[in-house]
N, C-alpha and C positions, 0 to 999 in steps of 0.2 A: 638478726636484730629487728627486723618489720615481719616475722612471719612466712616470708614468700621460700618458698622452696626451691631447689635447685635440681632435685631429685624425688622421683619418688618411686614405692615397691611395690605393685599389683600382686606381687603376690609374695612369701616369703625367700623364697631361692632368686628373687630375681629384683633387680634396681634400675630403673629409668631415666638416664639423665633427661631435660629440659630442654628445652634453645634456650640460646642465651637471649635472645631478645624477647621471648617470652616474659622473664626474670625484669630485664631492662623494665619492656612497658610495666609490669605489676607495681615493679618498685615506681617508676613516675606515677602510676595513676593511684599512689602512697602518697605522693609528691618529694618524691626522692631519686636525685639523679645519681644514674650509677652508667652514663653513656663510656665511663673510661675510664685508666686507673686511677687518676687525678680526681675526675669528680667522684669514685670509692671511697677512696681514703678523705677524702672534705666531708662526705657523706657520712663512714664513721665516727670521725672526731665529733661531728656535730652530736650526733646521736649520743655518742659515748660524754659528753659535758652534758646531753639535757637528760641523762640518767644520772648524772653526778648529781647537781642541780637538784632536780628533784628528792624529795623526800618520801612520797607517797605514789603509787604510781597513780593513775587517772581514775581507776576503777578498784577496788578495793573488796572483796566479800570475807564477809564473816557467818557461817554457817551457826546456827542456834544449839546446834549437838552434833559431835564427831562424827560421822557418817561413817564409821565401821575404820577399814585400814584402810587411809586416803594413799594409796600406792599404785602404779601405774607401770605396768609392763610396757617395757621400748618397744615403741612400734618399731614396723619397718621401715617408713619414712622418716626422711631427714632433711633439715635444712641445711644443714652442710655436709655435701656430700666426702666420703672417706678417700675418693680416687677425684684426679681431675675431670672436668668435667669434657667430655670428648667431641660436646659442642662447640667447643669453645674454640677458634682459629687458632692452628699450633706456634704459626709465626708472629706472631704478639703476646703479651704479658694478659694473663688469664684476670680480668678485670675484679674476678670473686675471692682470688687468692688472699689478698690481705695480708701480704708478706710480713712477717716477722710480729704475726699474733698469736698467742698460744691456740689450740682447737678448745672451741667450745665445748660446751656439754651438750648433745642430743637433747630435743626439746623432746616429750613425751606428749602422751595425749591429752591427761589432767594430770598438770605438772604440782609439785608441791613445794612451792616454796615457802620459805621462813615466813612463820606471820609478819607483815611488814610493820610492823606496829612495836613488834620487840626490836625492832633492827634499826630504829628511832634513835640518833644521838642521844644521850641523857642528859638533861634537862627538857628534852623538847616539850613546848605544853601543846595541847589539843581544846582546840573548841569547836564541839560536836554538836550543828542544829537539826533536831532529830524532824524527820516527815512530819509527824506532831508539833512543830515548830518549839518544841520546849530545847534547851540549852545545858550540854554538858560537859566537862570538861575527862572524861575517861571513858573508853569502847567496850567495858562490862555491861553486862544484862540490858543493852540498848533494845529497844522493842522493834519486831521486823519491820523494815519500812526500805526504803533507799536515805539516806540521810548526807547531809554536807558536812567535811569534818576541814578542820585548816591545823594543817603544822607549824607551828612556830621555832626553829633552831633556837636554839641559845647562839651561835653565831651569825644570827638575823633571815637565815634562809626560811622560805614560809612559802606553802604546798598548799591548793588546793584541791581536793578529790570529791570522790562520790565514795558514799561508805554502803554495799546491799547487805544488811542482814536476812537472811533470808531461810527457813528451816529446812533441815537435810535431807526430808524427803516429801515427794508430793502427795498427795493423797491417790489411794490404791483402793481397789472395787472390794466393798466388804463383803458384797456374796458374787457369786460365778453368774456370771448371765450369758445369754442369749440376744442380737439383735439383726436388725433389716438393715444392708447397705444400698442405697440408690442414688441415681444421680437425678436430682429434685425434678430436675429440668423434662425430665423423663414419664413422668408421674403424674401423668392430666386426668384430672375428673370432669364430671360433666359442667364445672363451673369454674374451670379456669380458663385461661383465655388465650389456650394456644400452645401453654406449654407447663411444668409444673409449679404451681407456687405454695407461697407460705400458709395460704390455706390448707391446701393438700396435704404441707408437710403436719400442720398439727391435726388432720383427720388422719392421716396415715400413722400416728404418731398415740392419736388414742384408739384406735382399733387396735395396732399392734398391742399396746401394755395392757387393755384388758381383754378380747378376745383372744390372744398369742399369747400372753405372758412374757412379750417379747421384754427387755430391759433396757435397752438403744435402739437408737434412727441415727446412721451412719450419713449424711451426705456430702455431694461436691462442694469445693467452695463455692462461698456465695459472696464474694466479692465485687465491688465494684468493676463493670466492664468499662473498655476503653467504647465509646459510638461510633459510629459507623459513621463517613461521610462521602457519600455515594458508594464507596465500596461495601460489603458486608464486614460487621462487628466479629471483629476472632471469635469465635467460639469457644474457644479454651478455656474453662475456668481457672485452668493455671498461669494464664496472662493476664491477671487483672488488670485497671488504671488504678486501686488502691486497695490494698489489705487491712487499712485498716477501717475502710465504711464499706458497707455491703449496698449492694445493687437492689435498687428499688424496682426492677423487670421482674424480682420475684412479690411484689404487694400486690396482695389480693385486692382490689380496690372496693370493692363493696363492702370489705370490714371495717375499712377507714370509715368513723364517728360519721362524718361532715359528708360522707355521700349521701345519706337521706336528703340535706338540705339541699346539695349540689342542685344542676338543673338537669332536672331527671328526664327531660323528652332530648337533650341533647346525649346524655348517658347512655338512655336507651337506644340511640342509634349505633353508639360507639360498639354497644353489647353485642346487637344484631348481626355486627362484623367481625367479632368477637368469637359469635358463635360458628360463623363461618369457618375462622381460621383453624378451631380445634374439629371441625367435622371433617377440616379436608387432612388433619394429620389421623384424626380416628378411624375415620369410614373412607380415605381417598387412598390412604397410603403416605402422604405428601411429610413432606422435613420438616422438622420444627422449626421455625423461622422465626429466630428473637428477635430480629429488627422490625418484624412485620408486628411482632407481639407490644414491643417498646414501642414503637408508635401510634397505636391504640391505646396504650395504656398512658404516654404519656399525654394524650389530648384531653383522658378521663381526669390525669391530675392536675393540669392546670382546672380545669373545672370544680375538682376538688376544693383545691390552694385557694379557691376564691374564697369561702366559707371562714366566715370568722371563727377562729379556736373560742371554746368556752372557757373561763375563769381556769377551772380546773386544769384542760387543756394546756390552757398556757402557761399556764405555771411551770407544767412539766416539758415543753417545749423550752421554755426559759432556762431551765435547770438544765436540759441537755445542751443547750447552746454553751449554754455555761463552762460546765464539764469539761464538751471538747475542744471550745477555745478558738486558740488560731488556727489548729491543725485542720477545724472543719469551715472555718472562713476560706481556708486557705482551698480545701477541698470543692466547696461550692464554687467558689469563683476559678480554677478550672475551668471547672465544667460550665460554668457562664459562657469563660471567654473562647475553650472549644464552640460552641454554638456560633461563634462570629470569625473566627479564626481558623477551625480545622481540629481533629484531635490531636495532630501531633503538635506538642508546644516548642520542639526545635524548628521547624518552620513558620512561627510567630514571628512579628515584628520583635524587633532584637531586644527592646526594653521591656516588653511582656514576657519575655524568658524567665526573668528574675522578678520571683514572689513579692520581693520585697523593695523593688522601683517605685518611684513616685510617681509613674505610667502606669504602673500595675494598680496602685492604691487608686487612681480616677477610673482608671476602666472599673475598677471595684463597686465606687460609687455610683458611676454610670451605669452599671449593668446590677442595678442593688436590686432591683426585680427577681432577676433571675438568679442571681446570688443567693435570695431569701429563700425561691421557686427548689434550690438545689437543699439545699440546708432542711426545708420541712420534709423536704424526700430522703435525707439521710437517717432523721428521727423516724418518721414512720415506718419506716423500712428495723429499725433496731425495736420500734413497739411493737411488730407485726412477729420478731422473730425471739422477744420474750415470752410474748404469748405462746407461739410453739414450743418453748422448754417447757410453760406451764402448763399446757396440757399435756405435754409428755408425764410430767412428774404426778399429774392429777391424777394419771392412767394406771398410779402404779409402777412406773420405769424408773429403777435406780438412780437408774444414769441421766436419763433424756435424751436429745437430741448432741450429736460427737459430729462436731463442726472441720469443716479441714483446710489448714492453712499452707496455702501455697507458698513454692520455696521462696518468690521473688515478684516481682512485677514489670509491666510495661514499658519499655523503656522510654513511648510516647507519652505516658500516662499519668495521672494527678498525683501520685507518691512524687514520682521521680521527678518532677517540676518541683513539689514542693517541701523535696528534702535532698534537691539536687546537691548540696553540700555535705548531704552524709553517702551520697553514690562513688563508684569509683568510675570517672568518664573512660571514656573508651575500652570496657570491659563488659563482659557478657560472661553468664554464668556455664557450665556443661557439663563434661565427663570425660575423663581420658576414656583411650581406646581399652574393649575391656574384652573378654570372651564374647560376650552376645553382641559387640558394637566397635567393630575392629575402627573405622572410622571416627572414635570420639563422637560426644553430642555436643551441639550449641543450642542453648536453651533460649537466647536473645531476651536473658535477664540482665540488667544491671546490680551487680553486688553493693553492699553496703561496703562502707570504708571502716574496716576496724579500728583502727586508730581514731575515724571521728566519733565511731559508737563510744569507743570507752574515755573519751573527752566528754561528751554530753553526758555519762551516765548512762547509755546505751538508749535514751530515749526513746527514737520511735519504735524502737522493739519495746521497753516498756510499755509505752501507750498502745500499741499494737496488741497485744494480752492482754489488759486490762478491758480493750473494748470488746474483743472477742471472748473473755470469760463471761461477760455480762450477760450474755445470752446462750451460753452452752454445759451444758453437763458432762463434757467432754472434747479435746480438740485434737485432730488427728495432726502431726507435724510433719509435711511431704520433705523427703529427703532430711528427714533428722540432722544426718550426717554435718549438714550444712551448719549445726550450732559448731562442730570442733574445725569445721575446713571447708574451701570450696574450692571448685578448679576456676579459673577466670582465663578465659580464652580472649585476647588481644582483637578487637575489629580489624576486620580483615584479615585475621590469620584463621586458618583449619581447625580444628577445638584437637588432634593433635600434637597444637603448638602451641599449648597453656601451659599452667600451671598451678600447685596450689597455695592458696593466700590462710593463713591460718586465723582463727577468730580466738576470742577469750571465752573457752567455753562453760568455766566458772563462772564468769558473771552473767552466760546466757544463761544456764542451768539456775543457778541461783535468783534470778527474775522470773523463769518459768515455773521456781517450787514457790514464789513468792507469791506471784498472781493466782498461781493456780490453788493454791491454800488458803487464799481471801476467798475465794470462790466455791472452795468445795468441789474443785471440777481435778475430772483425770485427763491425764496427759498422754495419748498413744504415736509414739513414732516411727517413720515408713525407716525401718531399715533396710530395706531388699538391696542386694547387690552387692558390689564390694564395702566393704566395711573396714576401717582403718585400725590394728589393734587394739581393743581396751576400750574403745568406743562402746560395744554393748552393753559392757561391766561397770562403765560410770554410768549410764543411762539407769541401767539396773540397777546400780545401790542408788539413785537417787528414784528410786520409784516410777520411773518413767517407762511405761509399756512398751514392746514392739510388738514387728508385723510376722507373723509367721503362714505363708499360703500354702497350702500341702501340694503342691506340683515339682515347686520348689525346695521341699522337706525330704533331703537325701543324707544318705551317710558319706557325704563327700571326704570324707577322711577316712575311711573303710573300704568297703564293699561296690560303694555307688548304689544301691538298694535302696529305695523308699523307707524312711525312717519310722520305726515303730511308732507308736501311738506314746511308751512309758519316757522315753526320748526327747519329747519335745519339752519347751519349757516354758514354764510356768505362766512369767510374766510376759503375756501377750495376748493379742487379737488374732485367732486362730477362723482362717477363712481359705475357704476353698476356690477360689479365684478374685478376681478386681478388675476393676472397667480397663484397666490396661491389656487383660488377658482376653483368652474366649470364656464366654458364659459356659458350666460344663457344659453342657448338652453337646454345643461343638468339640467340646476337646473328644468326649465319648465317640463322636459319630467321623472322628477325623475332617469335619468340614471346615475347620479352621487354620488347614493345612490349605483347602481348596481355596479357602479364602486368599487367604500368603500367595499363594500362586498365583491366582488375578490379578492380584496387586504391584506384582514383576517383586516379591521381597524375600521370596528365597536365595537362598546361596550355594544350594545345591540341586541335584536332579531333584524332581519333584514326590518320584519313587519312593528316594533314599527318605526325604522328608517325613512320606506318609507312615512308611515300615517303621521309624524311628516313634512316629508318633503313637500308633499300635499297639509299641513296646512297649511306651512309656505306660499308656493305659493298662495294657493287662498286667503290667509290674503291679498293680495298683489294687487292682480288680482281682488280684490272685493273694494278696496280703489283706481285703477285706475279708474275704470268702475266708479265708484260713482264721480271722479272727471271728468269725461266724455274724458279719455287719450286713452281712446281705440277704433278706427273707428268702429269696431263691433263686438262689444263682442261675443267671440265665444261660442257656446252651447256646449259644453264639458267641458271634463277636462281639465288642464291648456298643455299647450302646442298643444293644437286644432288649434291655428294656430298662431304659436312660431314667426315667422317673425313682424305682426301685436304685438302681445306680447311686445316683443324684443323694435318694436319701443312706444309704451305706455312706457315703464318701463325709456325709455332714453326722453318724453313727463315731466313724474315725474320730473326728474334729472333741465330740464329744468324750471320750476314749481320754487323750490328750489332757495334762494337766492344766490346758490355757485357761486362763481366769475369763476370757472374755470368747464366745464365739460367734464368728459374723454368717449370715445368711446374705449371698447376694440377692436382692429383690428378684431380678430376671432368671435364676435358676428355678422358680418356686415354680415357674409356666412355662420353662422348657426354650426362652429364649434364644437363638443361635447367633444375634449378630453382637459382636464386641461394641460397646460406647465407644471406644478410641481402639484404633490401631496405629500405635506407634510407630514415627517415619509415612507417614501418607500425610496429606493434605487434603487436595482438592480429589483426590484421588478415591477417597472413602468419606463420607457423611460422619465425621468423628463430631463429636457431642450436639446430635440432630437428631435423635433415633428416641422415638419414645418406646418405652416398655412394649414387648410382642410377642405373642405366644410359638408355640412349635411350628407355628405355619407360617409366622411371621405377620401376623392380623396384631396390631396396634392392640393392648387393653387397656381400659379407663380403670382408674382406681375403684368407682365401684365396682366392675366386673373382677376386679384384682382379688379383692378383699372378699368375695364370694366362691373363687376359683378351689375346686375338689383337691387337684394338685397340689398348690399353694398350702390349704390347710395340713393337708397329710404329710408336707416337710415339716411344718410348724409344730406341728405334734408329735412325727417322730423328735425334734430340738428338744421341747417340752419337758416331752418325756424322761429323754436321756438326761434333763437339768433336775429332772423330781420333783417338775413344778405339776398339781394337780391339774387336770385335762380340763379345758372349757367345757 
């Protein structure tokens, strides 16, 4: 009745029970006690009268045209499990039993229930205020928007909801292209300041679409980070402090208007140090260091922020302040009160916890300087990263710049303080234990509370796409999965001893075809891993891309053989590795093995490892050769000649029916070291590592964009897409 599961099936022959206190914390941090039989059965009643009660449920969608057969194969998973649950202490009354209630129905993945609208007492009237604020009284031909509807009984009972209409499917790539995936951060020119910014990205953005004929620029998120206070800034772009404003460590500051007037003898010393910091990661070797980068750059913007906005200027400053409301008052002053306090805001003084204290609104006031100081940084940072869509688009790119939204955020961080009401407290996001991860993961996200998404209308995920379409031509969705489900691991317990909490993933879908159809923008989501029945097949009738990496492209239900090229399907981003993987070159050269090994992260002899790894390549390298991908097979072992390789393997990719195919940046120069190795820490430089060729020599994007290798993959792509040769 809350989603939370008691069981679940990794695979189909097999079913998991739970702990029970798993279940327990899920459902309290639901806000629903279920410590014993007593509080169950009070816990159902309640439940079962405020479903009586109600007329409409909280959230409501209605899809603009039938999306083909809305039916849904029974997953494996279950909320109520078919046998008892074997966690559960045998000498007490099983607290889940629910004695003398008939068995449910198996929830499904996209469940179809009765329009709830025909299921309406008769007489009930409706009054419907549409997004457009106009006033209706019936749910035909309403215009998409999100809209407020109220039920009225004829026996007085009276329902508020949220109504998404929202069309059945999102917009899909009209022609086949080709793009560059990189992680921005990585990508320095001779005029960045240490690591890669939004400059970059729209020079990288217009040489790809018109020297390349590339059609996207794939990057990491760019989300706001949480600051560093004395210790170093996580690096992760997948721990932001906010998903829904993007971090201003990527403004180019010399395109900001107001630097001409700035005080340019003080600028130019910040420069001067500036220049330091990118020679010692281009010609020293040395790590990229965002906090060294942010504090340069943040000294340039308060110098900036002095400069009065012009007429024009302001206006459109006005207008964004506008737009975002409280969500970015709320966002700035954060970040204010971090600067005096600390980043994390559970160690604040108790009444700065809460957004909305009468101590929070003085410190607001008090610290309106730097409230305003955060606020102009949140717009220029969104001006900086339109203008990259538009010169992507100027360039000729279909698509533009395919932005990518991480599954969750900080749990120190400016989301999670200022929508601490839609969080579930004491829950952190992960993975059950799986083949590659016998230990579970904990990801140390806070989940949203579905029940308070779909009482709001799902808001901050609404405003969260809306502000990320505004600037993308495409949004990658990490861990998809997470619109139908997510496992939530209890503080303090092992991510063995979660469970999963189920979301509405109708009305997440139907907000993501919604945004994403005001926008024009495509929607591609991380499927990789376990994937929960019927999950791919709703993504896929609503138009929503996946991720397909060919390492991972086996006939797992077969042979085990590397899956032909006619095989693959369709709708997808077809790419031959990701910042989580090795760049080929290492997979080719087996030095990604040797890496695993330094790392203490294998799980077996290191032998077994390499020979394993070997296999896996020449399985590969002996199905390009047979489909004749490879100019000339080289007489050696694999990585004999990695370049030639490299381009066969993206031949394959081509081959494949995928509508979209990715080039990782760092293959094009022979890169060997991973952005991320998953499971390390301090242990490996994960997202410090700029772009470096086969020797490992750092390259700047001008030497990038000039690179013999580089072009000759770009052209083998090219080619294979039929696009005319530069």
């Amino acid at each position: 009745m809350h989603g939370v599961a008691v069981s679940y099936s990794p695979s189909p022959d097999r079913t998991v029970p739970v702990p029970a206190t798993a279940v327990v914390a899920a459902l309290a941090a639901l806000g629903v006690d279920a410590t014993g039989p007593d509080a169950v059965r009070a816990a159902l009643a309640a439940r079962e009268r405020e479903l009586s009660e109600r007329l409409l449920p909280p959230t409501v969608v209605r899809w603009t045209s039938t999306p083909g057969e809305r039916t849904s194969p029974a997953p494996a998973e279950s909320a109520t499990p078919d046998r008892p649950d074997p966690s559960v202490t045998p000498d007490r009354p099983d607290p889940f039993a629910a004695p003398d209630r008939p068995d449910r129905p198996r929830p499904s993945v996209t469940p179809d229930p009765p329009d709830p609208f025909a299921t309406l007492p008769p007489g009930t009237r409706l009054l419907i205020t549409t997004e457009q604020g106009e006033e209706r009284d019936h749910v035909d031909d309403l215009p998409p928007g999100v809209h407020r509807v109220t039920a009225t009984a004829p026996d007085g009972r009276t329902t508020d909801a949220h109504l998404i209409v929202a069309p059945d499917r999102l917009p899909v790539p009209v022609t086949r292209s080709y793009g560059l995936l990189a992680q921005l951060y990585s990508v320095l020119s001779h005029r960045s300041w240490g690591m890669g910014d939004l400059g970059d990205l729209a020079e990288l953005a217009g040489w790809a679409g018109r020297a390349a004929g590339a059609g996207f620029v794939q990057v990491n998120p760019l989300h706001a980070a949480v600051p560093g206070a004395g210790a170093p800034t996580d690096p992760s772009p997948y721990r932001p402090s906010s998903r829904r404003f993007p971090d201003p460590v990527h403004l180019r500051v010399e395109d900001i208007p107001e630097y001409a007037y700035a005080d340019l003898r003080r600028l130019g010393a910040l420069r001067e140090r500036a220049e330091r910091l990118r020679a010692d990661v281009l010609d020293k070797g040395a790590l990229i260091d965002r906090d060294a980068v942010w504090e340069l750059k943040r000294e340039a913007l308060e110098l900036v922020a002095r400069v009065p906005l012009g007429p024009g200027r302001q206006t459109a400053y006005d207008a964004f302040r506008a737009e975002e409301g409280q969500a970015l008052e709320d966002h700035a002053t954060w970040y204010a009160l971090a600067e005096r306090h600390g980043p994390d805001w559970r160690s604040w003084p108790s009444a700065l916890r809460d957004p909305r204290s009468e101590e929070t609104a003085r410190a607001r006031a008090e610290l309106a300087p730097r409230v305003e100081f955060h606020t102009r940084l949140a717009w220029l940072t969104d001006q900086q990263l339109r203008a990259a869509q538009r010169a992507a688009r100027e360039a000729g790119m279909p698509v533009g710049i395919v932005h990518d939204l991480a599954v969750g955020v900080h749990p120190q961080g400016a989301d999670a303080w200022a929508q601490q009401d839609h969080f579930a407290a004491g829950m952190s996001v992960g993975a059950p234990p799986d083949a590659f991860n016998a230990r579970g993961q904990d990801w140390g996200l806070p989940p949203w509370r579905p029940d308070r998404l779909a009482a709001s209308g799902h808001a901050p995920y609404r405003r969260l796409l809306r502000a990320l379409f505004r600037y993308a031509g495409a949004v990658r969705i990490d861990h998809v999965m997470g619109l139908f489900r997510l496992w939530w691991v209890p503080e303090g317990s092992p991510p063995t001893e979660g469970t999963y909490v189920r979301y509405d993933a109708d009305a997440m879908l139907a907000l993501l075809a919604l945004e994403a159809s005001r926008a024009g923008s495509l929607v591609i989501g991380e499927d990789l891993g376990t994937v929960e029945p019927g999950v791919r097949e709703t993504l896929r009738r609503h138009g929503v891309l996946g991720t397909s990496v060919l390492w991972f492209e086996r006939d797992w239900e077969g042979d085990g053989r590397p899956l032909p090229p006619e095989r693959w399907r369709s709708d997808c981003l077809a790419t031959a590795t990701t910042h989580d993987l090795p760049p080929t070159a290492a997979r080719l050269t087996g030095e990604h093995v040797d890496l695993r090994d330094r790392l203490g992260l294998l799980t077996r002899p290191a032998a077994d490892e390499r020979a394993e790894a070997v296999a896996d390549t020449a399985e590969w390298l002996a199905l390009l050769g047979s489909l004749g991908l490879l100019d000339s097979p080289a007489a050696g072992p694999p990585g004999t000649d990695e370049a030639a390789e490299i381009e066969g393997f993206h031949r394959f990719l081509l081959r494949t029916p995928a509508r979209m195919i990715g080039v990782w940046l760092p293959d094009g120069i022979g890169d060997r070291r991973p952005q991320n190795v998953p499971g390390t820490w301090d242990e490996y430089p994960n997202w410090r590592l700029p772009v470096s060729d086969a020797a490992g020599a750092p390259v700047a994007l001008e030497t990038l964009t000039t690179s013999p290798r580089l072009r000759a993959l770009l052209e083998v792509v090219r080619a294979g897409l039929g696009a005319p040769e530069a």
